[in-house]
N, CA, C and O of each residue as an XYZ file, in Angstrom:
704
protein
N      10.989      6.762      3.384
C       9.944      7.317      2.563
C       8.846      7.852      3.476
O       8.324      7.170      4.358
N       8.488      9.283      3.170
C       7.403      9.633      4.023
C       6.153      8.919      3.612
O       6.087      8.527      2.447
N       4.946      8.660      4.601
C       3.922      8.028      4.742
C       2.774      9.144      4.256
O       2.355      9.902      5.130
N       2.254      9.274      2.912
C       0.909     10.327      2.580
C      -0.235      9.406      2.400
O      -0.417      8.300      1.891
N      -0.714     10.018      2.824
C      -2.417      9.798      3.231
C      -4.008     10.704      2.259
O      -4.108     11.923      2.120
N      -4.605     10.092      1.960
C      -5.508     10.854      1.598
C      -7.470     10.918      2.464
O      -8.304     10.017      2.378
N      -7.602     11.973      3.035
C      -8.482     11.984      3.923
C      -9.841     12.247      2.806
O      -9.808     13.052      1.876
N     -11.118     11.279      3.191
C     -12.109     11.333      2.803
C     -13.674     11.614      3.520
O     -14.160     10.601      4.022
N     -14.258     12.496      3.590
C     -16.010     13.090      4.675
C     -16.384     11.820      3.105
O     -15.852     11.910      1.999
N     -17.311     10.870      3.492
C     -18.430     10.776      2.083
C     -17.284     10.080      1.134
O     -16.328      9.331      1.335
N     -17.736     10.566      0.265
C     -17.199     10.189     -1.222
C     -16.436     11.748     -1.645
O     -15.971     11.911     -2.773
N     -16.390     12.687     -0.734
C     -15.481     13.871     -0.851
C     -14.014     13.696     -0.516
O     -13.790     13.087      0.530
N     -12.915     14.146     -1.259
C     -11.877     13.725     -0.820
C     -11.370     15.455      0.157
O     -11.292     16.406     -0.620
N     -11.125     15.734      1.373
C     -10.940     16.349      2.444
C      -9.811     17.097      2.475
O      -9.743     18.326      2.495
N      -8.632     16.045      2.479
C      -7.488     16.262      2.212
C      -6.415     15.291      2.028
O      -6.503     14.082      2.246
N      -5.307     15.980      1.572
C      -4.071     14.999      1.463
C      -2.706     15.315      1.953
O      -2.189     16.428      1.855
N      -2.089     14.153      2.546
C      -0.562     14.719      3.240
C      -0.169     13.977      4.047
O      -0.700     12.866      4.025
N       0.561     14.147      4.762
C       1.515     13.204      6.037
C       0.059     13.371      7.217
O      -0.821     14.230      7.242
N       0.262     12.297      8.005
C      -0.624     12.183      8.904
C      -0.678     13.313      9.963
O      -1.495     13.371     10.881
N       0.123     14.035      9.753
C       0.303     15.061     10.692
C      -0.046     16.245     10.398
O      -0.307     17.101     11.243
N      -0.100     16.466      8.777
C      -0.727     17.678      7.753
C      -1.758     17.370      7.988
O      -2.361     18.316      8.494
N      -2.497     16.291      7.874
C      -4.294     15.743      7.800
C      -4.980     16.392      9.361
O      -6.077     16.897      9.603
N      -3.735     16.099     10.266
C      -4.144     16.192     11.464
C      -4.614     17.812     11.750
O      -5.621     18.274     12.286
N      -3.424     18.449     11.149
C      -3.993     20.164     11.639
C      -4.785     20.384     10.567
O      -5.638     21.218     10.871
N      -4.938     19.842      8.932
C      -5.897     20.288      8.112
C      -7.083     20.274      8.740
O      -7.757     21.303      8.704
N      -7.528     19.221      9.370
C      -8.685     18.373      9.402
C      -9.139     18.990     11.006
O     -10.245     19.425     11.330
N      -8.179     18.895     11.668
C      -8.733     19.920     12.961
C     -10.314     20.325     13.438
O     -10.848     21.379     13.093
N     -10.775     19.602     14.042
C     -12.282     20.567     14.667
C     -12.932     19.804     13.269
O     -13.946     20.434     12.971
N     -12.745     18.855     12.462
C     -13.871     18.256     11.777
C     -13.432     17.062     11.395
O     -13.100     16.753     10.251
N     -13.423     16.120     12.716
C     -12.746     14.896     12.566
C     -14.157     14.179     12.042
O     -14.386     13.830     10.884
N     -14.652     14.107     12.683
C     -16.372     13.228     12.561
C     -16.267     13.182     11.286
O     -16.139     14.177     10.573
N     -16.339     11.391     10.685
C     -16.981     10.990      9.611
C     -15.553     11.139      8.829
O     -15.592     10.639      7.705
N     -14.342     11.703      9.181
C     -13.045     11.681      8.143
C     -12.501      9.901      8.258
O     -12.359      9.214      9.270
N     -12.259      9.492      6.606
C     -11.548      8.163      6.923
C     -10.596      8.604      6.169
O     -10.793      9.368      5.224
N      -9.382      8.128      6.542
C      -8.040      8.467      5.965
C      -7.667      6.671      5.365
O      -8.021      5.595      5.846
N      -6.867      6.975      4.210
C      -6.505      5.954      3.642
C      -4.991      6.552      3.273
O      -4.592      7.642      2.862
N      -4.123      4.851      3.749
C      -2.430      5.019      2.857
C      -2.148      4.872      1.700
O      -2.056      3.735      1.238
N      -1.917      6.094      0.860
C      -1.800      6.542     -0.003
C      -0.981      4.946     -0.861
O      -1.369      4.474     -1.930
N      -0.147      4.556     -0.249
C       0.857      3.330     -0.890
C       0.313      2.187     -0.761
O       0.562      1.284     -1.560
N      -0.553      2.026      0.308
C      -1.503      0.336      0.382
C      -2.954      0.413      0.183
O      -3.699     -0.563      0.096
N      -3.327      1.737      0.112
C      -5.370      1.751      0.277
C      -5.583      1.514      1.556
O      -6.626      2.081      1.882
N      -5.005      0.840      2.615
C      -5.199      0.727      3.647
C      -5.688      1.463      5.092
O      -4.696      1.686      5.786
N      -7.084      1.947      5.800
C      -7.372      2.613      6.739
C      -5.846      3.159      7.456
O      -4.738      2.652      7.279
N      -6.252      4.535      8.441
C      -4.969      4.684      8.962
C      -5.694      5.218      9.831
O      -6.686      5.799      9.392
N      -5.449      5.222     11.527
C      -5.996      5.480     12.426
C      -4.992      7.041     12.656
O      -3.790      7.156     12.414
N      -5.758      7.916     13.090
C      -4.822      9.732     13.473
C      -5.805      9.400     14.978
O      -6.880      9.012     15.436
N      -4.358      9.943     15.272
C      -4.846     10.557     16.790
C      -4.897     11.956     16.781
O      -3.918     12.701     16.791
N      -6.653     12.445     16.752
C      -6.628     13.509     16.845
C      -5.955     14.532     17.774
O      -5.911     15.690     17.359
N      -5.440     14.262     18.943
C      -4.884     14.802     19.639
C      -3.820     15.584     18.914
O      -3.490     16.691     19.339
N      -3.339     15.128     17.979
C      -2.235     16.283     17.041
C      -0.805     15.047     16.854
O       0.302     15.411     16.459
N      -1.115     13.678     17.206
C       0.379     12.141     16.866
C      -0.739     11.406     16.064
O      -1.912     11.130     16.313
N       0.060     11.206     15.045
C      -0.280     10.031     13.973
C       0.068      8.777     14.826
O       1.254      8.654     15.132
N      -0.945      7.687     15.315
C      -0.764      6.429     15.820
C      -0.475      5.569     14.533
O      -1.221      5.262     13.604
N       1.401      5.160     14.879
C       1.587      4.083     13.701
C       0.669      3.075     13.302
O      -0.270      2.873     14.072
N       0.750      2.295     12.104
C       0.486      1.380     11.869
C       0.692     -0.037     12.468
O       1.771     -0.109     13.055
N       0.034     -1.083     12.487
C       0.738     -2.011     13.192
C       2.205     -2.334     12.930
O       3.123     -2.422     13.746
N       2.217     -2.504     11.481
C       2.976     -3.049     10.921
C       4.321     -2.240     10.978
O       5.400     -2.746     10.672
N       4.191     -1.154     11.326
C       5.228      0.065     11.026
C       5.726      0.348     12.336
O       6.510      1.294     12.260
N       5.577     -0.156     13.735
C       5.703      0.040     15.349
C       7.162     -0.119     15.142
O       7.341     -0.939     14.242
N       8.114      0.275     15.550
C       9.309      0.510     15.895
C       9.750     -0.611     16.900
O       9.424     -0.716     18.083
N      10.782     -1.638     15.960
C      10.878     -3.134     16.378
C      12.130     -2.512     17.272
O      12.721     -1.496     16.908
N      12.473     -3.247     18.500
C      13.670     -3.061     19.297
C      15.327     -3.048     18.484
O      15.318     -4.087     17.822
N      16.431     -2.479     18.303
C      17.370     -2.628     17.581
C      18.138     -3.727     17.467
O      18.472     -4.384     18.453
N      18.391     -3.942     16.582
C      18.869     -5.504     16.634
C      20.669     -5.514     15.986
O      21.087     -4.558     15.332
N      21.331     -6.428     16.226
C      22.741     -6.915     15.297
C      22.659     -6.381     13.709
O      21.628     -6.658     13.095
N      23.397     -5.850     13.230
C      23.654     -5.711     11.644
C      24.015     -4.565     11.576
O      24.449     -3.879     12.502
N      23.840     -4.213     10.293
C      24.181     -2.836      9.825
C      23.130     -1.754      9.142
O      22.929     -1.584      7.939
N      22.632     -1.198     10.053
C      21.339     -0.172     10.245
C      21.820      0.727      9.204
O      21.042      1.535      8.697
N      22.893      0.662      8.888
C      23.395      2.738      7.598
C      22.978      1.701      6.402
O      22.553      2.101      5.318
N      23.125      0.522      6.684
C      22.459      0.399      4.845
C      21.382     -0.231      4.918
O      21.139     -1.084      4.064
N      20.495      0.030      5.934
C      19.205     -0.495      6.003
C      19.126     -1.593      6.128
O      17.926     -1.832      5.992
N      19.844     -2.849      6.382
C      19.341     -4.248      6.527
C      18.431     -4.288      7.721
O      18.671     -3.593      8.709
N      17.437     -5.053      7.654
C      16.574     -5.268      8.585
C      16.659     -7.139      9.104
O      16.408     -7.923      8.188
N      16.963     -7.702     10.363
C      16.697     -8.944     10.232
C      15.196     -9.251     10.583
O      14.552     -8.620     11.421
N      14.656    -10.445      9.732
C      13.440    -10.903      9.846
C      13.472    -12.204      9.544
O      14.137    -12.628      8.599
N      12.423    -13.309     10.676
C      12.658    -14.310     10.218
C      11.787    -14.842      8.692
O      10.858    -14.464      7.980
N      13.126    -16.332      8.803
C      12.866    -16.918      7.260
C      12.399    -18.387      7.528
O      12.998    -18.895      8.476
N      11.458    -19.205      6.910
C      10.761    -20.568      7.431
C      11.851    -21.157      6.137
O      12.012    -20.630      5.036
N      12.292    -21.988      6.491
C      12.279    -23.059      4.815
C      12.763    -24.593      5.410
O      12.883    -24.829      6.613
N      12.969    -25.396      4.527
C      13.245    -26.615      4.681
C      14.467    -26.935      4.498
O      15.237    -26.548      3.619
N      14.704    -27.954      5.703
C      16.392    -27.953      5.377
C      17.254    -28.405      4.385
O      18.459    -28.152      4.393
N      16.582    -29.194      3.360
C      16.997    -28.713      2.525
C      17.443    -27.535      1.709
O      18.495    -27.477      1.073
N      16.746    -26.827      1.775
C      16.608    -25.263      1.639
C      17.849    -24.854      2.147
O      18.715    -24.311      1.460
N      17.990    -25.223      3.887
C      18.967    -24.614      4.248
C      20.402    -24.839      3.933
O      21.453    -24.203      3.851
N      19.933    -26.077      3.792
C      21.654    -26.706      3.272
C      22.091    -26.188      2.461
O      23.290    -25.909      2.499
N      21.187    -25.793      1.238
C      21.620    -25.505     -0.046
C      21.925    -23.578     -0.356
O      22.506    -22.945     -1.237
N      21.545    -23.393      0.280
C      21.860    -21.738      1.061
C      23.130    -21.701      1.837
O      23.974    -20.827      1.643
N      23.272    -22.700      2.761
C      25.003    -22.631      3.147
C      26.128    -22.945      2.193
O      27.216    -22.416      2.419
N      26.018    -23.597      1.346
C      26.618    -23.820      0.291
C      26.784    -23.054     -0.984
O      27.282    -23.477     -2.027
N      26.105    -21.408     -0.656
C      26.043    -20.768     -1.580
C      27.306    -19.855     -1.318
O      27.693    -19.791     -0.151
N      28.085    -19.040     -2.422
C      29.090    -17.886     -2.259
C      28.241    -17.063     -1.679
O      27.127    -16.738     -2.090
N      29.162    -16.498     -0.047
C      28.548    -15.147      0.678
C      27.704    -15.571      1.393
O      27.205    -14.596      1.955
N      26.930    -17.055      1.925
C      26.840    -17.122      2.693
C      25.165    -16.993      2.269
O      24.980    -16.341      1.241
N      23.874    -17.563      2.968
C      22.664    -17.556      2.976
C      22.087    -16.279      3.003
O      21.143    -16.078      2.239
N      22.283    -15.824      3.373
C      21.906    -13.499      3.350
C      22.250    -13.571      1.722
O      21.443    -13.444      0.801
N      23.306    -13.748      1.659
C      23.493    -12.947     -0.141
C      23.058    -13.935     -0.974
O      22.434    -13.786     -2.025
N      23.351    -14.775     -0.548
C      22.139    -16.205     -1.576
C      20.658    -15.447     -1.824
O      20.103    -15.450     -2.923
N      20.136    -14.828     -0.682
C      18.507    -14.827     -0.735
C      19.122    -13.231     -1.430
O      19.258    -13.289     -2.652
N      19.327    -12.476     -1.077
C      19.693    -11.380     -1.344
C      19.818    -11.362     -3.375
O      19.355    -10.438     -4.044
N      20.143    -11.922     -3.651
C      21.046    -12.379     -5.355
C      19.203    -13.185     -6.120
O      18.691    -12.861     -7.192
N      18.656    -14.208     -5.119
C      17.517    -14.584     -5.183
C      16.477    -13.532     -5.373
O      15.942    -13.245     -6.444
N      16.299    -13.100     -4.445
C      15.773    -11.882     -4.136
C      15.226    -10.857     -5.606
O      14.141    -10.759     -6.181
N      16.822    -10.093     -5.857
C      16.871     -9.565     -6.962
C      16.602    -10.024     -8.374
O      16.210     -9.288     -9.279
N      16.824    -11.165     -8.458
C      16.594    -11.632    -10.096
C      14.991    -12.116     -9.919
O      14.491    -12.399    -11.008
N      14.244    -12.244     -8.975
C      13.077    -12.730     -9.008
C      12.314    -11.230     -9.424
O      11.384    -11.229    -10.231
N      12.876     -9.791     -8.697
C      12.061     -8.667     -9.421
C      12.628     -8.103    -10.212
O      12.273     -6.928    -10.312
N      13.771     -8.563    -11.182
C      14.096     -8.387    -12.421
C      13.173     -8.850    -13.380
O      12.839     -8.199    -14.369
N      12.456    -10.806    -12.877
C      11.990    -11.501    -13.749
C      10.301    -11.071    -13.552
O       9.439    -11.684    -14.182
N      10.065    -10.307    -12.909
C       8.784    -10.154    -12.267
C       8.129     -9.241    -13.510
O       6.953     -9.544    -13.713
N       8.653     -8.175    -14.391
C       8.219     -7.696    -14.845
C       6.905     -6.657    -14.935
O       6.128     -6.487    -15.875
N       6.934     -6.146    -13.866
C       5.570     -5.266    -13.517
C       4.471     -5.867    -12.151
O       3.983     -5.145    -11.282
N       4.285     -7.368    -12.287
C       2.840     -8.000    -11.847
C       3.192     -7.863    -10.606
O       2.112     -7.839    -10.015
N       3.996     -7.760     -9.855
C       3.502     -7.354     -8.630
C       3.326     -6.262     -8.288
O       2.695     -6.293     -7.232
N       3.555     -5.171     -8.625
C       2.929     -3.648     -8.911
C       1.871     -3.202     -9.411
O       1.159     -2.242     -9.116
N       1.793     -4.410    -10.637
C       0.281     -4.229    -10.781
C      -0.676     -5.076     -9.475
O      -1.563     -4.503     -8.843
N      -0.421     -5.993     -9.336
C      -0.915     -6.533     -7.664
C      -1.248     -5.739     -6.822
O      -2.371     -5.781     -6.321
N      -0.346     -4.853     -6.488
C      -0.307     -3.901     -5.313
C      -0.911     -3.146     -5.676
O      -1.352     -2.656     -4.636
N      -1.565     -2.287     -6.947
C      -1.995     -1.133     -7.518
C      -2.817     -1.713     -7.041
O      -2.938     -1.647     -5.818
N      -3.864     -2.650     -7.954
C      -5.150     -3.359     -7.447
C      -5.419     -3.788     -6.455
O      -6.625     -3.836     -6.210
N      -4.667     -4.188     -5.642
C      -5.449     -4.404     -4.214
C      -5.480     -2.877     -3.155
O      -6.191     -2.836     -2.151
N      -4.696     -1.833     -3.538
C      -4.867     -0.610     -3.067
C      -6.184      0.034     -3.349
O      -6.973      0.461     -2.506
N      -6.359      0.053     -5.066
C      -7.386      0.541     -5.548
C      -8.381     -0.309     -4.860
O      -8.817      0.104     -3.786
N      -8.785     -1.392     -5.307
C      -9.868     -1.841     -4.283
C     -10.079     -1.890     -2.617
O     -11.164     -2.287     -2.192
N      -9.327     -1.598     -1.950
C      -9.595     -1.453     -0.771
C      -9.879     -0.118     -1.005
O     -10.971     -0.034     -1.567
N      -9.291      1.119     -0.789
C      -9.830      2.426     -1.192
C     -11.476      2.292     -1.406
O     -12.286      2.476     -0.498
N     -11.790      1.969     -2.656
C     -13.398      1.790     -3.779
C     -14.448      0.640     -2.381
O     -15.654      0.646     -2.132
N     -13.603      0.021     -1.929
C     -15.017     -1.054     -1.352
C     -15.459     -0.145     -0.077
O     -16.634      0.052      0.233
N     -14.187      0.442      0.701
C     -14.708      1.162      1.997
C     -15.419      2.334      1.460
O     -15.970      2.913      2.397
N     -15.608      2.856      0.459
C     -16.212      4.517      0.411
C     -16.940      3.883     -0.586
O     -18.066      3.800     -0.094
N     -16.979      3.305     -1.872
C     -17.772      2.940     -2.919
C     -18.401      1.546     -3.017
O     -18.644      1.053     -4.118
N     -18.706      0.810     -1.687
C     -19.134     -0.458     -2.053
C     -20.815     -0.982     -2.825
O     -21.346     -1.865     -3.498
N     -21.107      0.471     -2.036
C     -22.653      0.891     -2.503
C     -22.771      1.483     -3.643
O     -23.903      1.761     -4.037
N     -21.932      1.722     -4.221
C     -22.084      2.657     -5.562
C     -22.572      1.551     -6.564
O     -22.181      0.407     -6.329
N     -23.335      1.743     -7.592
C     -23.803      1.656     -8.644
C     -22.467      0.886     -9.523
O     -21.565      1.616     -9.932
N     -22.431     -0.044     -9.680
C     -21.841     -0.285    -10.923
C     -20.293     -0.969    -10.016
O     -19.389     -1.264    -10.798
N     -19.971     -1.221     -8.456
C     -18.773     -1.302     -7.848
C     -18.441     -2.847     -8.531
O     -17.292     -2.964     -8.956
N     -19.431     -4.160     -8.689
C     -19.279     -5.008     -8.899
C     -18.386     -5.641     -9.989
O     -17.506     -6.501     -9.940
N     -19.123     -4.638    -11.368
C     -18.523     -4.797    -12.364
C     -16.849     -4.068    -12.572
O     -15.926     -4.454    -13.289
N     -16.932     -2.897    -11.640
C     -15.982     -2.621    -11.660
C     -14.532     -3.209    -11.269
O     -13.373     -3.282    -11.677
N     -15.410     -3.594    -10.163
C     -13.972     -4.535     -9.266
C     -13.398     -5.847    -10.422
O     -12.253     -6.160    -10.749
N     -14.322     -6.229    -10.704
C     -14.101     -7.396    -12.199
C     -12.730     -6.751    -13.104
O     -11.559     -7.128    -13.095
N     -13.224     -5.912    -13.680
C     -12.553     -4.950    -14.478
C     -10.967     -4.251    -13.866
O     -10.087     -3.878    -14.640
N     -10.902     -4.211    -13.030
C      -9.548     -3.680    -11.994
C      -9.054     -4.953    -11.929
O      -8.006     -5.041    -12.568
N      -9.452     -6.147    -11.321
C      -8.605     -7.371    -11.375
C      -8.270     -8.433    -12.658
O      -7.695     -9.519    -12.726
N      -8.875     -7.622    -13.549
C      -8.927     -8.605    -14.934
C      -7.403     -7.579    -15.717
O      -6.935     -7.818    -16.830
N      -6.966     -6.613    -14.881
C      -5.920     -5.745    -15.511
C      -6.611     -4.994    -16.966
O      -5.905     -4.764    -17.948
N      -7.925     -4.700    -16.924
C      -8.325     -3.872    -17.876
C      -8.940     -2.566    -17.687
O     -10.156     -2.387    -17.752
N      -7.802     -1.361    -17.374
C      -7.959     -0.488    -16.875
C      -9.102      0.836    -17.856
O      -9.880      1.751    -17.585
N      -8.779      0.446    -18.540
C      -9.636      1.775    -19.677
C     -11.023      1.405    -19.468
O     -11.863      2.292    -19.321
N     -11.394     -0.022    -19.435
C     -12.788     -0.442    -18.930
C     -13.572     -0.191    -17.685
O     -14.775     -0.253    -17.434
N     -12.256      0.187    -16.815
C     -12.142     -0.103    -15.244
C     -12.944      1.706    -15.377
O     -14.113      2.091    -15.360
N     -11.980      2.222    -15.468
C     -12.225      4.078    -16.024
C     -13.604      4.254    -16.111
O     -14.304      4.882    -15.317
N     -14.057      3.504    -17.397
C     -15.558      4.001    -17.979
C     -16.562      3.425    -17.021
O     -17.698      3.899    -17.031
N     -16.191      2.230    -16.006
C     -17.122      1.931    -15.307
C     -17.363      2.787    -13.771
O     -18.368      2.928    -13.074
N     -16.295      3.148    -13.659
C     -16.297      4.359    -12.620
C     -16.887      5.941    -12.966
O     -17.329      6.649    -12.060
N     -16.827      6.444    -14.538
C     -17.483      7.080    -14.704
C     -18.535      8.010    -13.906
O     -18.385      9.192    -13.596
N     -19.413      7.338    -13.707
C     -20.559      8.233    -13.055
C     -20.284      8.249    -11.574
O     -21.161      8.848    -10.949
N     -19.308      7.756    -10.840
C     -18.497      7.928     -9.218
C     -18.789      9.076     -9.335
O     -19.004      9.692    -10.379
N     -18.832      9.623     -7.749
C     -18.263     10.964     -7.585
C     -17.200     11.237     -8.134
O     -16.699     10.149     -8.418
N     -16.606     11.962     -8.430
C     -15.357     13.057     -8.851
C     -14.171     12.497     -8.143
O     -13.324     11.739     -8.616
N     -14.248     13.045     -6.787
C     -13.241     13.146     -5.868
C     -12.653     11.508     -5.449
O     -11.523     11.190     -5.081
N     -13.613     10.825     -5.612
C     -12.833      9.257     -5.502
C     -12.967      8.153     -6.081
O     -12.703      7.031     -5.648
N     -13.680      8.684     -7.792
C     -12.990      7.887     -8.627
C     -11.616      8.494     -9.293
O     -10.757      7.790     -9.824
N     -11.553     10.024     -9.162
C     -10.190     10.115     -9.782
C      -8.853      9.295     -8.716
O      -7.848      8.676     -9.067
N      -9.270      9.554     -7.634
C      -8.888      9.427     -6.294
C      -8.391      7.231     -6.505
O      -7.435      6.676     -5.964
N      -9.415      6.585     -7.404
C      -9.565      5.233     -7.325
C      -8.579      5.311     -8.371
O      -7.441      5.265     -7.904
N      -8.624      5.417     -9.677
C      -7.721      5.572    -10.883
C      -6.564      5.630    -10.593
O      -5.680      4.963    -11.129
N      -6.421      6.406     -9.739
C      -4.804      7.124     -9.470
C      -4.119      5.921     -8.762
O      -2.985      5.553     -9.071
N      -4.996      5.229     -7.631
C      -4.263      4.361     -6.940
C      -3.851      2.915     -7.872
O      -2.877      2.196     -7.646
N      -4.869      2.721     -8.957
C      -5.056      1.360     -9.101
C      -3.782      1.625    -10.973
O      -3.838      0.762    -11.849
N      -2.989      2.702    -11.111
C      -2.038      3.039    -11.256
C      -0.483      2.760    -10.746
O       0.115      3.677    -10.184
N       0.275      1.249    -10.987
C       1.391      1.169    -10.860
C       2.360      2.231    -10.457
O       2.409      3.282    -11.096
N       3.032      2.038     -9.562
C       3.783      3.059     -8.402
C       5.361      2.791     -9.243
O       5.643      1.763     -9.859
N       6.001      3.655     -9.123
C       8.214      2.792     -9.015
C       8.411      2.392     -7.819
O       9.505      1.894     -7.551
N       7.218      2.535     -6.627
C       8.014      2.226     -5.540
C       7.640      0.547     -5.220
O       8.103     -0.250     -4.404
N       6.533      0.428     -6.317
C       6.059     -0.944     -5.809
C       6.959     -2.253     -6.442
O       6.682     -3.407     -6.116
């Protein structure tokens, strides 16, 4: 999945795109641009030089054992051995145990962690550019209480460019 970004001067939104679109948009008027990830709210550092400097989290781990064409990634897992015991004893082995786990937990999940992720995007976004704004307090209330139409009218009088900009994020994704 490509990585889009939305660049903000102020409470003006600048531009939007891959870190590398921002980079030649934005060209010769870096001063005062903060870029945020479009998928977490999260700051994103550009190297103006014309290379998007990854994220921490996103650094390109050394290649490891498995099978890279269907994307498995290994990462470690903490649990108790009990835990473990009861994972070896599963059909397919502890991978497809958690794997089978895995899946029926965001079958049973029903939205809330998307809505999770919406809201903690939207609020990171709103506190770095809007913490000073008029009315951020009640708002933030209103975004974590999952009452969005309230959330709306309290953003109201925002600038333009990043309360539509806040709305949009604090808006459930399919990817989340």
């Amino acid at each position: 999945m490509t990585q889009t970004c939305t660049a903000f001067i102020g409470t003006t939104r600048a531009a939007r795109g891959t870190p590398a679109e921002l980079i030649g948009a934005l060209h010769g008027r870096e001063q005062g641009v903060l870029v945020f990830d479009d998928a977490t709210g999260r700051p994103v550092d550009l190297d103006w030089r014309g290379v998007a400097a990854p994220a921490p989290e996103e650094s390109e781990a050394p290649r490891r054992r498995g099978r890279p064409k269907l994307g498995v990634v290994a990462r470690e897992v903490t649990l108790l051995p009990r835990q473990w015991d009861w994972l070896s004893q599963q059909p397919g082995g502890a991978s497809q145990a958690l794997r089978r786990l895995v899946d029926e937990a965001r079958k049973a999940d029903h939205g809330r962690t998307a809505r999770r992720m919406a809201h903690e995007r939207a609020y990171r976004v709103m506190s770095a550019l809007g913490g000073d704004l008029p009315g951020f307090e009640e708002a933030s209330r209103l975004l974590f209480a999952d009452r969005l139409e309230d959330f709306a009218k309290a953003l109201a009088p925002w600038p333009g460019d990043l309360r539509d900009h806040v709305l949009e994020l604090a808006q459930p994704s399919l990817e989340d």
